[in-house]
C-alpha positions as CSV (number, residue, x, y, z in Angstrom):
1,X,131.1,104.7,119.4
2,X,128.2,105.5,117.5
3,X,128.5,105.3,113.3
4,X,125.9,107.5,111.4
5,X,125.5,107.7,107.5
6,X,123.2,110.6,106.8
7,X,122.2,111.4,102.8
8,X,119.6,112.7,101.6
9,X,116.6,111.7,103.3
10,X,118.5,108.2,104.3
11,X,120.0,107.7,107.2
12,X,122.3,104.7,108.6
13,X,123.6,104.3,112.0
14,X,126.3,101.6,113.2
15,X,125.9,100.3,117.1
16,X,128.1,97.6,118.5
17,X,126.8,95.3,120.5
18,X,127.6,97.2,123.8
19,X,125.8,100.7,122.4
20,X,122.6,101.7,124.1
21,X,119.4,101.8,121.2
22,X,117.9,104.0,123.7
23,X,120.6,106.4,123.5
24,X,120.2,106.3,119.7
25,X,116.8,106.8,119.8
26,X,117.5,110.2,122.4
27,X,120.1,111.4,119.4
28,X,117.8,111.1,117.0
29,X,115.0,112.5,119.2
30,X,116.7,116.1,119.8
31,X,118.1,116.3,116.1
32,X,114.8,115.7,115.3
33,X,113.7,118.5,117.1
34,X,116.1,121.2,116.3
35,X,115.8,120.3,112.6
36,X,112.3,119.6,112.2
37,X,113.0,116.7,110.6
38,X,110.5,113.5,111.3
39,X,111.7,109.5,110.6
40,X,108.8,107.8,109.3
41,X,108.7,104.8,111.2
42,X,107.0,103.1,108.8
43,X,109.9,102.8,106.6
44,X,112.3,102.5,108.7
45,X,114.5,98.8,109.6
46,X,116.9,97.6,112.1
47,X,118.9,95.2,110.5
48,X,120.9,93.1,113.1
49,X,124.9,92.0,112.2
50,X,126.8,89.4,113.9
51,X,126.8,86.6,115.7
52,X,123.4,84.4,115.7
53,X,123.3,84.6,119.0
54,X,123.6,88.3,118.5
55,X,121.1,88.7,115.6
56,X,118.8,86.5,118.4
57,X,119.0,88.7,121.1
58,X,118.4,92.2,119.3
59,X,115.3,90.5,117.4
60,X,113.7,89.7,121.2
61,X,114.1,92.9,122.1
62,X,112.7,94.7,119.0
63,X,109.5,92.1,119.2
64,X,106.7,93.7,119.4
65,X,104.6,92.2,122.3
66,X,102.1,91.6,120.3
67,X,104.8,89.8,118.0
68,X,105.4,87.8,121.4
């Protein structure tokens, strides 16, 4: 179940741990398209909630390699 907050020109989405951020990123994608809309990736943060262990995993795969 995906959870999305949109107001303004913010937008906040909800994933549990078993939702696909490549599936988000499709979403956001095609609405981007058919609106026009762009998300400055500049500005934007992924701000992991849960367990440690959690948090630890979804910062490892968000690493840049050059973070690596």
């Amino acid at each position: 179940q995906l959870i999305m907050n949109l107001f303004a020109d913010d937008t906040s989405a909800f994933l549990d741990a078993t939702d696909n951020l490549e599936d988000l990123q499709k979403i956001l994608d095609k609405w981007c398209l058919a609106s026009g809309a762009k998300f400055n990736l500049g500005k934007t943060n992924i701000i992991p909630i849960g367990t440690e262990e959690f948090r630890k995993v979804v910062i490892l795969v968000l690493r840049k390699p050059e973070e690596a």
